[in-house]
C-alpha positions in Angstrom: 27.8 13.9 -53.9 29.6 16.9 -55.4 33.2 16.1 -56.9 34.6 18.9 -54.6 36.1 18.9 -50.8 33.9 21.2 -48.6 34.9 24.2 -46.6 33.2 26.9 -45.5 35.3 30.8 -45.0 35.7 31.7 -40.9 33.7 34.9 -42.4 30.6 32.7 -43.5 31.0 30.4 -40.4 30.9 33.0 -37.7 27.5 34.6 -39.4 26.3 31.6 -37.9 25.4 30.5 -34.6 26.5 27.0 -32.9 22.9 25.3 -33.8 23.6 26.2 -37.3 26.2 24.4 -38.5 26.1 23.1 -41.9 25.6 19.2 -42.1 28.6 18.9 -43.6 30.7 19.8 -40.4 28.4 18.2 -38.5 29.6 14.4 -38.3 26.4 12.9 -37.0 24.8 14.2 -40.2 26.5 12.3 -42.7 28.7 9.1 -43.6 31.9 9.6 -41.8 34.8 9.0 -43.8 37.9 7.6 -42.7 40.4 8.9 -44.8 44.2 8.6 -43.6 44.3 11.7 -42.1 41.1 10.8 -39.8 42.4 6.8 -38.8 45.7 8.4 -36.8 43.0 10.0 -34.1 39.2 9.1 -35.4 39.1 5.6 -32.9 39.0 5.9 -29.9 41.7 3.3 -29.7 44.0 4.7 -31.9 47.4 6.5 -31.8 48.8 8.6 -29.2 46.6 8.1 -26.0 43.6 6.2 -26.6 41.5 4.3 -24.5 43.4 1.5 -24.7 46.9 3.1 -23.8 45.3 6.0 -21.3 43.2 2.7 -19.7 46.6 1.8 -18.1 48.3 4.7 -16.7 47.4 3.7 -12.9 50.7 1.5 -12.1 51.0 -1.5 -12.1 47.5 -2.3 -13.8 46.5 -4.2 -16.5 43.4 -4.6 -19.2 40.9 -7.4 -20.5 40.0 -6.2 -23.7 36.2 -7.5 -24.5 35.6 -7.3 -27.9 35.5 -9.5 -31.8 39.1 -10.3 -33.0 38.6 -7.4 -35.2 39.0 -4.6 -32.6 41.6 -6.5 -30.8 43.8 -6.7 -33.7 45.6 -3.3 -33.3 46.1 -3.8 -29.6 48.4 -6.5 -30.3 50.4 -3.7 -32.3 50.4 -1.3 -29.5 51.3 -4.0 -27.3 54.1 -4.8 -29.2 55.5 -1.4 -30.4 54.6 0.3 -26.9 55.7 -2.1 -24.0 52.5 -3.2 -23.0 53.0 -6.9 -23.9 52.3 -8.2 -20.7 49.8 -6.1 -19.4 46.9 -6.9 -22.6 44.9 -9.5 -22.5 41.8 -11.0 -24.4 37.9 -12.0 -24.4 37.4 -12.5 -27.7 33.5 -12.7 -28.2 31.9 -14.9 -30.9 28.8 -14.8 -32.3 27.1 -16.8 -29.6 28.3 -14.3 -27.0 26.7 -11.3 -29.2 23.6 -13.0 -29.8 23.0 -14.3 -26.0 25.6 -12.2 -23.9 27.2 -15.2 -22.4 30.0 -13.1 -22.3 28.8 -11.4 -19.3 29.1 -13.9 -16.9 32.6 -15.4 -18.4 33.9 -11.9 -17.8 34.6 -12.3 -13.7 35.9 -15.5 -14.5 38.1 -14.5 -17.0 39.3 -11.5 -14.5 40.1 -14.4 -12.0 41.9 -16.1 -14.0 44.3 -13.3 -15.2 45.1 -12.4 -11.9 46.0 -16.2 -10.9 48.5 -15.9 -13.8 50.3 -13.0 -13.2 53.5 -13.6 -10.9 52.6 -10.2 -9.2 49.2 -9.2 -8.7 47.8 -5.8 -10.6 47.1 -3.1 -8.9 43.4 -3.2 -10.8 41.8 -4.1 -13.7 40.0 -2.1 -16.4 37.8 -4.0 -18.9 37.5 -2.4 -22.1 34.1 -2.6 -24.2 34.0 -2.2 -27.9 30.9 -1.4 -29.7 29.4 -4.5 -29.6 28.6 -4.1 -26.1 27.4 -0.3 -26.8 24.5 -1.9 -28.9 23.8 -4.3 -27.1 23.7 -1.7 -24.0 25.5 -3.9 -21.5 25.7 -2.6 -18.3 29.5 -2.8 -17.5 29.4 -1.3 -13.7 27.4 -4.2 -12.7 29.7 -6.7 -14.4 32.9 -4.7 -12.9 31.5 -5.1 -9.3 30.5 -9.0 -9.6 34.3 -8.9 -11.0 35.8 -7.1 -8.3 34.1 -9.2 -5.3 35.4 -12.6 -7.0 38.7 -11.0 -8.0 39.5 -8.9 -4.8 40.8 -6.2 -6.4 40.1 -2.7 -7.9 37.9 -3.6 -11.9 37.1 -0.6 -13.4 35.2 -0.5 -17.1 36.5 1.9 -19.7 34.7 2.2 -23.2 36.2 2.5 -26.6 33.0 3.3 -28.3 33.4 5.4 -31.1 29.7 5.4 -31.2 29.7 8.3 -28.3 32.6 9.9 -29.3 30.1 13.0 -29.9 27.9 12.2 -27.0 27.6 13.3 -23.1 30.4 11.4 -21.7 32.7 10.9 -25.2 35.2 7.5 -24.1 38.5 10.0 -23.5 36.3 11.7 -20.6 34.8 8.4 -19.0 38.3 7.0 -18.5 39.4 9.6 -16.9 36.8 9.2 -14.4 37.8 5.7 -14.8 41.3 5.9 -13.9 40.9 8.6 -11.2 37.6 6.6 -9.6 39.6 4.7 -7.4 41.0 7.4 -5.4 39.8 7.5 -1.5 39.1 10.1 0.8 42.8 10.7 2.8 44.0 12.7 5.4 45.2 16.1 4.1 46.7 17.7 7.3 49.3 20.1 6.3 49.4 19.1 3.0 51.0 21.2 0.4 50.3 19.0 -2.6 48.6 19.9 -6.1 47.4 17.1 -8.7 47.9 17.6 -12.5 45.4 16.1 -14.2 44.6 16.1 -17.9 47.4 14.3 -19.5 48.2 11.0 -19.7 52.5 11.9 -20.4 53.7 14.7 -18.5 54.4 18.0 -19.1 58.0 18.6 -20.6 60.3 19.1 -17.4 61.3 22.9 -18.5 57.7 24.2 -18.0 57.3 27.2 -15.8 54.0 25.9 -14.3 56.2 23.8 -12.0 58.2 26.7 -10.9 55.1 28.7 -10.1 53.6 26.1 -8.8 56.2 25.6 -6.1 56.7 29.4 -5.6 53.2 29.4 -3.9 54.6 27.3 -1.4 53.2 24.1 -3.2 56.1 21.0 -2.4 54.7 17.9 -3.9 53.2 18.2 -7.4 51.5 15.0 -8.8 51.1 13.8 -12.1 49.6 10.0 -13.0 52.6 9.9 -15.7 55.1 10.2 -12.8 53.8 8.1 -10.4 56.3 4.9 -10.2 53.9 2.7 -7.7 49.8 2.2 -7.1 50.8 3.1 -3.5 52.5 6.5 -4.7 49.0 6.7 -7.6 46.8 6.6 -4.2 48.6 9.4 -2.3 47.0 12.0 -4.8 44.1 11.6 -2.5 45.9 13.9 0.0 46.4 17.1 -3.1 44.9 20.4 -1.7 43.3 21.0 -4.9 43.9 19.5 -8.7 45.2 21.7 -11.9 43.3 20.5 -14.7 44.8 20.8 -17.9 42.6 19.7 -20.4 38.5 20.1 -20.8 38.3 16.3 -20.9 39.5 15.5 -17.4 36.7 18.0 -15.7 33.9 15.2 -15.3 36.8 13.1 -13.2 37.8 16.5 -11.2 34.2 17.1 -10.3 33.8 13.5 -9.3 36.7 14.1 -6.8 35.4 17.4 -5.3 32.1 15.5 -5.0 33.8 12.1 -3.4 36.8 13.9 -1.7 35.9 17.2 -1.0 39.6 18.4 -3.5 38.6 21.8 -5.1 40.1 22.4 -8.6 41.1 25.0 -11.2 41.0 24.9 -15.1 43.8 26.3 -17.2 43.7 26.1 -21.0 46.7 25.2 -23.0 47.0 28.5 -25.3 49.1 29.6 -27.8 48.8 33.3 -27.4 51.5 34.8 -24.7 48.4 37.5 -23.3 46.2 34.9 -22.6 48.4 32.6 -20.9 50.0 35.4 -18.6 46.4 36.3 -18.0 45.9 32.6 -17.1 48.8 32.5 -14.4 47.8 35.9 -13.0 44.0 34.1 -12.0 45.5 30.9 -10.6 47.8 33.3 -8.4 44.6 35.4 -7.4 42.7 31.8 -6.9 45.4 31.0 -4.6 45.9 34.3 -3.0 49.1 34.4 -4.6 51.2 36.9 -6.8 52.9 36.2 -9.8 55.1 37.9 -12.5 56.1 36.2 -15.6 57.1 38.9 -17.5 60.9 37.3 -18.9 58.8 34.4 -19.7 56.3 36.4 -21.6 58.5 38.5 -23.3 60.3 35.2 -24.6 57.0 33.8 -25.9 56.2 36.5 -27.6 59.7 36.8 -29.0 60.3 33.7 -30.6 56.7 34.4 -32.3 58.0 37.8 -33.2 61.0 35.8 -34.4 59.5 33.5 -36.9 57.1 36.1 -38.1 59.9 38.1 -39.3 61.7 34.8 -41.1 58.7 33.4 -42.7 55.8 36.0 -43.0 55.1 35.1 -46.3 54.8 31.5 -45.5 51.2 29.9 -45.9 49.9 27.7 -42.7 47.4 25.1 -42.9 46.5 23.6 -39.0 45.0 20.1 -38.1 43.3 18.5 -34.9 45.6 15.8 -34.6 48.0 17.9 -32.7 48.8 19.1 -29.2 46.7 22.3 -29.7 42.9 23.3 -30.2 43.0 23.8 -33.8 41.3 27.0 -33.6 43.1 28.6 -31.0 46.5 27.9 -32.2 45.6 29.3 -35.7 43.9 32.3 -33.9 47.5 32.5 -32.2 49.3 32.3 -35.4 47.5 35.1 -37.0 47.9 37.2 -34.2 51.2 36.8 -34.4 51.2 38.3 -38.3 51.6 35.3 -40.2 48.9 33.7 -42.7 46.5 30.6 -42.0 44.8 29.2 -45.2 43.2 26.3 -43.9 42.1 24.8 -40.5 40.8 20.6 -40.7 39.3 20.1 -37.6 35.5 19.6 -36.1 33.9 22.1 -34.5 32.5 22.8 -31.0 30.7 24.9 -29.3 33.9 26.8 -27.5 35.5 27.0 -30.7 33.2 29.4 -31.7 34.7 31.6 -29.8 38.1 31.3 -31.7 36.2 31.5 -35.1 34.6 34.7 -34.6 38.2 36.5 -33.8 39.9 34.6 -36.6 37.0 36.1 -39.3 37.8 39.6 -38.1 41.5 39.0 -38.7 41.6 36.4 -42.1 37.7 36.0 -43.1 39.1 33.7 -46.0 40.4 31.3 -44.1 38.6 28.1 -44.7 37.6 25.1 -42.3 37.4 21.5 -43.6 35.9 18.4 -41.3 38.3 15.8 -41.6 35.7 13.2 -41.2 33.7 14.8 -44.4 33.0 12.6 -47.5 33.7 14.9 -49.8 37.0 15.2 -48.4 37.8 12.3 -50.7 38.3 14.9 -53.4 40.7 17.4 -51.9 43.0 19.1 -54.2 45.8 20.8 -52.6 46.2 22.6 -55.6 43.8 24.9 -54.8 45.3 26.1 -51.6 48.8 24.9 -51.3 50.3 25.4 -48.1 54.2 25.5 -47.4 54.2 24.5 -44.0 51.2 21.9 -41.8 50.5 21.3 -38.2 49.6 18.3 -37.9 49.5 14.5 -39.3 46.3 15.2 -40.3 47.0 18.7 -42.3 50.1 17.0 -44.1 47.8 14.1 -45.3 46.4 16.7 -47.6 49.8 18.7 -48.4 52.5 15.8 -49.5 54.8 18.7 -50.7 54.6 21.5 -47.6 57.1 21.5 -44.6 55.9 18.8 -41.4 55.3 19.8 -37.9 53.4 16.7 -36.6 53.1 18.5 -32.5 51.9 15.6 -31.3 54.5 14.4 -28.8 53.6 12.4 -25.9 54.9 14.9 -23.6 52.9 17.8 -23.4 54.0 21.5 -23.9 52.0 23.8 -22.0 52.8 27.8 -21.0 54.9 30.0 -22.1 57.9 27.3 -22.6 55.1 25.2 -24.7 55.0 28.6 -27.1 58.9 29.0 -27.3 59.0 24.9 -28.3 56.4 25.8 -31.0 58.0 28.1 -32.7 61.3 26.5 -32.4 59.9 23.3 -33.9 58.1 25.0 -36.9 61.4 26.8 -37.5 63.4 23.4 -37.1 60.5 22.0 -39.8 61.2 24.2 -42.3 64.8 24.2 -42.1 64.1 20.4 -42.7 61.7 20.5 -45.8 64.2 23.2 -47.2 62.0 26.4 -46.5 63.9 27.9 -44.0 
């Protein structure tokens, strides 16, 4: 192993094509390492919206985790720092349930007898699986439904395997078809009605999505962060089509054009004010609509404008663990005239795309995996950057100006750009670089 991080330039990277990534930025390839700035996202049961948290956003629902007292260890935390106290509870498995799977059949039982303590019945139960039940390749939908028919209510599995994080069906993308699964065909009528889906927070209330949304003639908008009662979570059934937001909730929106017959329409979050308006301009045409966000646009591109001419000098480095594709939002940021030095993040196959337009504008820029084992020896030396985006680029720059961007309420559109900007402005004013 060499005593020295690796990165590889957006020049060198987009010479390449996506089957020929070096094994370094390919985590499957190599001992992952957890370092700090990987434990804050790398589990699928860690912070922000994990499976854990996201396993419990239909109301009034609750979760049997399944797994050794190890993995259930930092769901007592959550529980505790996040309100979810009363809605946790535990199958700890021993080694005699690994070894013969008794587990499986104590886990109806155990459903049972959760919902013959509760005061008030849930709404449903989810079952979370660790690992353990990933090698062991229990088969959880069949366990659900002999839990359901005992229980007489809605038990739905979710998976916090970090062993398919990279698969098919990564765990963030099963839940969502979890938690959306038990929706059932409704009558739509006259229905003017449009799911969000995507998120598991909302998006912040001075978004302009909602006022274009409702000047198509759309009157009920619904988002699963929003819904106050399982009753209200049911009537999404009766949207005329769903938004989605984020590439993660597609497999659950094709499930519900398959099982419902509800159309839907993708929209990226982006960072780039021409791409967005162009975004808003094919959901009009979609909808045989018309739309004209120009004053938006304009102030988008503004506060960009803005911070360019404050800080053009400043040097960026962007993370992952933030409210952005990596990629993208340092493609946006270059655009925009200012200077990207790093970029910590793994690498898809869309975000090739984004790498090919950031080599023609800053070839030098380099890209780390966070997961990497050489990452261990990172010296911010090298590169030092005044100002990160991220928790996981200001693990590696103590000294530069924090913009973590990873609030649970989600900034999307042209207001989500303004906010940006305003917040890396409001961060260096903080760490004394404005």
């Amino acid at each position: 192993m060499t005593d020295k991080a690796y990165s590889i330039t957006a020049g060198e990277l987009a010479e390449l094509s996506e089957g020929q990534l070096p094994d370094p930025l390919v985590s499957s390839r190599h001992l992952i390492y957890n370092s700090p700035a990987a434990l804050a996202y790398n589990s699928p049961g860690a912070q922000g919206f994990g499976v854990k948290r996201a396993g419990l956003a239909v109301p009034g629902s609750v979760m049997l985790l399944v797994s050794p007292g190890c993995c259930g260890r930092n769901t007592t935390v959550l529980s505790q720092t996040g309100g979810y106290g009363k809605r946790f509870f535990y199958y700890l498995l021993d080694e005699t349930d690994i070894v013969t799977g008794r587990h499986l059949k104590m886990i109806p039982q155990a459903v049972c007898r959760i919902v013959e303590a509760l005061s008030e019945k849930p709404s449903m139960v989810m079952i979370c699986l660790t690992c353990v039940d990933a090698l062991l390749g229990t088969d959880m939908e069949v366990v659900c439904r002999q839990a359901q028919e005992q229980a007489g209510l809605p038990v739905r599995p979710c998976y916090m395997y970090a062993l398919t994080r990279e698969g098919k069906k990564p765990p963030m993308v099963h839940v969502r078809e979890s938690i959306y699964s038990l929706l059932e065909p409704a009558p739509r009528r006259n229905s003017r009605t449009v799911n969000i889906l995507g998120h598991f927070a909302p998006l912040t209330d001075d978004c302009e999505l909602y006022d274009v949304l409702h000047s198509f003639g759309i009157t009920c908008i619904n988002e699963i962060s929003r819904m106050k009662s399982y009753d209200q979570y049911l009537g999404m059934s009766r949207a005329n089509f769903n938004l989605v937001l984020n590439a993660e909730a597609l497999p659950a929106a094709e499930d519900l054009s398959r099982r419902l017959g509800i159309p839907y329409i993708f929209m990226k979050r982006m960072y780039r004010p021409e791409k967005m308006d162009k975004q808003y301009r094919l959901l009009a045409g979609a909808l045989g609509q018309t739309v004209s966000l120009q004053e938006e646009k304009e102030a988008a591109a503004a506060a960009a404008a803005d911070f360019r001419d404050r800080h053009a000098d400043i040097r960026i480095a962007v993370g992952e663990a933030c409210n952005a594709n990596a990629f993208e939002l340092s493609l946006a940021l270059l655009e925009a005239g200012l200077c990207v030095t790093e970029i910590f993040a793994n690498i898809s196959r869309e975000d090739f795309f984004y790498i090919r337009q950031i080599a023609a504008i800053c070839p030098q820029t380099r890209i780390y995996s966070n997961l990497e084992p050489t990452m261990l020896y990172y010296d911010c030396s090298d590169r030092p950057a005044d100002l990160t985006i991220g928790k996981d680029a200001a693990y590696y720059h103590p000294r530069a100006a924090h913009l973590a961007w990873n609030e649970d309420i989600q900034p999307f559109g042209f207001s989500g750009i303004r906010r940006f900007y305003e917040s890396c402005q409001a961060a260096l004013a903080q760490g004394g670089r404005a």
